[in-house]
C-alpha positions in Angstrom: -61.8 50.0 2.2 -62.3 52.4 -0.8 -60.0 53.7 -2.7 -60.7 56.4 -5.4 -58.4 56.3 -8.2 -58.6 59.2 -10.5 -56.8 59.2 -13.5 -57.4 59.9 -17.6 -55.2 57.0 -19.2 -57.3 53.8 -19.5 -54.3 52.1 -19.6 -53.0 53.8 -16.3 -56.0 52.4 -14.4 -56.1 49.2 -16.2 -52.0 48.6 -14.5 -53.2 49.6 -11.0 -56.4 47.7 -11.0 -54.2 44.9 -11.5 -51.6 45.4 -9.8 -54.1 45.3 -6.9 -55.9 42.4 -7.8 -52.5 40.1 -7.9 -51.2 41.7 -4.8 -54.8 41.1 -3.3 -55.3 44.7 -1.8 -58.6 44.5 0.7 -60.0 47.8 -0.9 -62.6 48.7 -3.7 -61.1 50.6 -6.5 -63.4 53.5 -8.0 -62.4 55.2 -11.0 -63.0 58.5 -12.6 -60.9 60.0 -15.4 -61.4 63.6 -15.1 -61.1 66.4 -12.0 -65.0 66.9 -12.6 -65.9 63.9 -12.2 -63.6 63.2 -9.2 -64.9 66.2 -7.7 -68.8 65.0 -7.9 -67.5 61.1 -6.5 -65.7 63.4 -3.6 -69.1 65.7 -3.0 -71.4 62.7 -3.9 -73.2 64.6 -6.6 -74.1 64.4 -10.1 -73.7 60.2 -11.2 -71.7 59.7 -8.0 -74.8 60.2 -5.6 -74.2 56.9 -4.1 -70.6 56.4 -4.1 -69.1 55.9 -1.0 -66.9 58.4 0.7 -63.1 57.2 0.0 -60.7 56.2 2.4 -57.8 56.8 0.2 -57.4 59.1 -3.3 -55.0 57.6 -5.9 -54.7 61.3 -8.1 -53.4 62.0 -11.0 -51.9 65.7 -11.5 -52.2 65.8 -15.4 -56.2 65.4 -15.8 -58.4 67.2 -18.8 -60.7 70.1 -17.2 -59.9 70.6 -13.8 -56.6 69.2 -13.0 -55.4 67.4 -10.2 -53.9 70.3 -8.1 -56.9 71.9 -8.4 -59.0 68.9 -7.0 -55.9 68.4 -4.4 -56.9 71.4 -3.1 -60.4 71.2 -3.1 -60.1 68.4 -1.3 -58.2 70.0 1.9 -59.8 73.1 1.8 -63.7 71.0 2.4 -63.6 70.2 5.8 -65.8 66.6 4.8 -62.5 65.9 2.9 -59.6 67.0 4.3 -58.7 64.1 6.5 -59.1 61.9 3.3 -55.3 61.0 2.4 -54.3 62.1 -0.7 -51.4 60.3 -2.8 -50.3 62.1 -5.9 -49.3 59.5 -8.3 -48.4 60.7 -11.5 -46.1 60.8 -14.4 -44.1 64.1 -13.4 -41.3 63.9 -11.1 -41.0 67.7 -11.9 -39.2 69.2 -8.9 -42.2 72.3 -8.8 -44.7 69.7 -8.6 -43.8 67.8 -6.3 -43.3 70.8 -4.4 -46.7 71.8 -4.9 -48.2 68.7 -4.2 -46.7 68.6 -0.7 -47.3 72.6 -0.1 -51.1 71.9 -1.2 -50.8 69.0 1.8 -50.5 65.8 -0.4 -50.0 62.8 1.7 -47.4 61.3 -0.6 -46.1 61.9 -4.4 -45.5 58.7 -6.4 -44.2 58.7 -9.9 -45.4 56.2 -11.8 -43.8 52.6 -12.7 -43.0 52.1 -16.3 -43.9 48.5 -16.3 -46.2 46.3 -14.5 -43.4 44.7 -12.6 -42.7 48.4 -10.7 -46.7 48.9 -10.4 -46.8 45.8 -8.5 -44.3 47.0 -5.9 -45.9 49.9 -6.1 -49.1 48.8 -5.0 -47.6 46.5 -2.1 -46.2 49.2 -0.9 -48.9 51.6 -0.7 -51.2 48.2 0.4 -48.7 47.8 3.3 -48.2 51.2 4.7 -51.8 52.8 3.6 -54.2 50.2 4.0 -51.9 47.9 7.0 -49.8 49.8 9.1 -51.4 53.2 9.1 -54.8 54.4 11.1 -56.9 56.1 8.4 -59.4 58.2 9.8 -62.3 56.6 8.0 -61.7 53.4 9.8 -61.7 54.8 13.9 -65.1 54.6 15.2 
């Protein structure tokens, strides 16, 4: 299982990658901290020619240069990526943009934990329903 996180705050990435480790989520973590660069892991293009294709996006709306509604939509408009679920998890809980996420077909909108205690439930959460009790479409043969 692979799970692209993108996200621009170190820190950010830092609390989920942990979070997963202690809640011992079966999944690789990939990190990019820019809509660019997401875009390239998604297309498998500039540095990202080898990465694999995700089975799960971890995006971040607020993200410098192209921003995460933009790579949201990229993302179902491609027909290569449009089955890949998309969980917005972000630090708006902004009424229009949650709106938008789900209009742009978001799989889910998170906002996210202040403290490591809430990223931990967090992360169980989406390791119980996203990577346990749900049939991603990277993983039917």
């Amino acid at each position: 299982m692979n799970i692209l996180l993108v996200e621009d705050n170190p820190a950010d990435m830092r609390l989920v990658r942990e979070a997963m480790t202690e809640c011992e989520a079966p999944a690789a973590l990939h990190w990019v901290a820019d809509g660019g660069a997401a875009l390239d892991f998604l297309h498998r293009t500039g540095a990202h020619r080898e990465a694999p294709v995700p089975d799960l996006v971890l995006l971040d709306l607020n993200l410098p240069g192209i921003g995460g509604k933009e790579v949201l939509a990229e993302i179902k408009r491609d027909p290569e990526l449009s089955s890949i679920p998309v969980i917005v998890l972000t630090s708006s809980a902004a009424r229009q943009d949650v709106l938008d996420a789900y209009r742009a077909h978001g799989n889910a909108y998170m906002v996210k934990p202040a403290d490591f205690e809430d990223y931990l439930a967090l992360v169980d959460h989406i390791q119980s329903y996203w990577l346990g009790a749900v049939l991603l479409p990277s993983r039917t043969t």
